[in-house]
Structure formats: C-alpha cells, structure tokens
C-alpha positions in Angstrom: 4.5 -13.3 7.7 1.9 -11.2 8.6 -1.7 -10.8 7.0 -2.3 -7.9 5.1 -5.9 -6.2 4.8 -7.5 -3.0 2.5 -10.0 -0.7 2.8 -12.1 1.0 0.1 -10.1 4.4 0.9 -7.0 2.7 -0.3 -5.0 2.0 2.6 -3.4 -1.2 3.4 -3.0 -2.7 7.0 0.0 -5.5 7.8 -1.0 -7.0 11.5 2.7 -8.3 12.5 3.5 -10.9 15.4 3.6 -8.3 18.3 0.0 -6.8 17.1 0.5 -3.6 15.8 -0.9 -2.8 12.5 1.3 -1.3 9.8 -0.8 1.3 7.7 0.2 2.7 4.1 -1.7 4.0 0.9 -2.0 0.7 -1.5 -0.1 0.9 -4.8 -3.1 1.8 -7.1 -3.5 5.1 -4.7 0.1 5.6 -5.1 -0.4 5.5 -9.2 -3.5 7.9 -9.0 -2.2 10.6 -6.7 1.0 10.8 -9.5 4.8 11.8 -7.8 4.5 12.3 -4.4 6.2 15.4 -3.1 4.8 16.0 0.4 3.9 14.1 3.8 2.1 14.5 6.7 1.9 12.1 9.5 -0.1 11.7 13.1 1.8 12.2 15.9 2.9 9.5 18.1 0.5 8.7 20.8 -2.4 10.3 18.8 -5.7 8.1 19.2 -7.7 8.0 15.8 -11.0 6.3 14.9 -11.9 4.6 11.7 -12.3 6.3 8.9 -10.7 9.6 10.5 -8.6 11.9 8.4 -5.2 11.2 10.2 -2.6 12.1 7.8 -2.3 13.7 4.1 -0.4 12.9 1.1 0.4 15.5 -1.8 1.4 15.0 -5.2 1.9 17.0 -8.2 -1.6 16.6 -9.3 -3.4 16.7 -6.0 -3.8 16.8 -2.1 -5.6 13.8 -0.5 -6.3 12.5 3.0 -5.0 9.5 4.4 -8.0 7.7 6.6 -7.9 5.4 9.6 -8.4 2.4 8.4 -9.3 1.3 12.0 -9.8 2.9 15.2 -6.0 2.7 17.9 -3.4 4.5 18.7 -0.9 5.7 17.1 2.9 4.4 18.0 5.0 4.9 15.2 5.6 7.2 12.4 7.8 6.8 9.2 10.1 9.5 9.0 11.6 8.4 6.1 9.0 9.4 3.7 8.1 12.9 5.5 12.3 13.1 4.2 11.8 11.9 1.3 8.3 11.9 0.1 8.9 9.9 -3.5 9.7 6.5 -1.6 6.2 6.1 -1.4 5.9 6.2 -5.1 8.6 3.3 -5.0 7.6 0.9 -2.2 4.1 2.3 -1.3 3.1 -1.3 0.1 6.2 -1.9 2.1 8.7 0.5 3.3 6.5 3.7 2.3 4.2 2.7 5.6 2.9 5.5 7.1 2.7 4.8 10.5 1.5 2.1 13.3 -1.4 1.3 15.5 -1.9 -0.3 18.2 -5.3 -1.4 17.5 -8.7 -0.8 20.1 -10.4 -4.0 18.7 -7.8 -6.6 16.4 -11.4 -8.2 15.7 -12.2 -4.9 13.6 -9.9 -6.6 11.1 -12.6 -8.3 9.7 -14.0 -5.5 8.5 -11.9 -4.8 5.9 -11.0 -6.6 2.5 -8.1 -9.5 1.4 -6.7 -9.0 -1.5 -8.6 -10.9 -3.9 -11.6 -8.8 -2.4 -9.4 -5.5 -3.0 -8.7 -6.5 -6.1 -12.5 -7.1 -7.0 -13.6 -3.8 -5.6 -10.7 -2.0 -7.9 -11.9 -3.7 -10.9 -15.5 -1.8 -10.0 -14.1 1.6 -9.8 -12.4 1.0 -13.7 
C-alpha cells in the first residue's frame, strides 16, 4: 500500500512501490470547488517545482489552480477526468488523480502532512 501525504493547497500525494507520486485535489477541495465541469492537466514530460501552478480545475462556482505539491517531472496524466470532469467529484482521492511525478528529491516528502496532520490543519481553516 502506498503512503499518502497532503499539502496545505489541498493536494494529495500516493508514493507507490516503483516511486512515482500520484497527485490529486483531497476530498474537502473537491466539496468546496462544487461540481466539477472542466480539467486541465500538465503535459507529459513537463518539469514543475513545488508549489507551481501546474494544472486547473473549474467548477460551477469557481476556477482554481492545481499546485505542485513537490518539485519532478511529470509522467502521466489522467485522461479520464479531462473526459469526464465530474469523476473527480466522485473519487477525488483515488481514481480522480491528476497526474504523476517522478519526484527530484523522494526526501521532500517530509515536507508535507499525514493525515492526522491534514486533518488538524482542516479543522483550523473551519
């Protein structure tokens, strides 16, 4: 199973077996944005640094920016939500990933928050 890290702009990262991290807006970013109804993505191959603009998701109440949560380069997209943009409405922290990294520095990881620490730092924001 792999580990599963957040960042304060709402993004989740899933570090599987082979090393790539899986990125996607958490659930409670999901809920605020509203239905989703557009996509964009990075292109393949694109290198990003942390806390870059990389990718934006609309919604019927507003446009935001998806971040790099880390700095890598990107090797995978999801297709399937630029198709249908509502999935990530539905499975935002699982198959409505985003896209992959390969990551410059895995030991950036522990910059970012577990989910009890998420959790803590959504309970802040109410």
């Amino acid at each position: 199973m792999s580990q599963v890290f957040y960042s304060k702009d709402h993004e989740w990262v899933a570090v599987g077996a082979d090393g790539l991290a899986t990125i996607g807006i958490t659930d409670h970013a999901q809920q605020a944005l509203g239905d989703i109804v557009f996509v964009e993505l990075p292109e393949a191959g694109r290198s990003v640094a942390k806390g870059e603009a990389c990718g934006v998701v609309e919604s019927v109440k507003a446009a935001s920016d998806v971040y790099a949560p880390l700095s890598g380069t990107v090797v995978e997209v999801n297709p399937s939500i630029v198709d249908e943009p509502a999935k990530v409405n539905a499975v935002a922290e699982s198959d409505g990933w985003f896209f992959k990294l390969r990551l410059d520095d895995p030991a950036a990881l522990s910059t970012l928050m577990d989910r009890a620490a998420y959790d803590e730092f959504l309970g802040k924001l109410a």
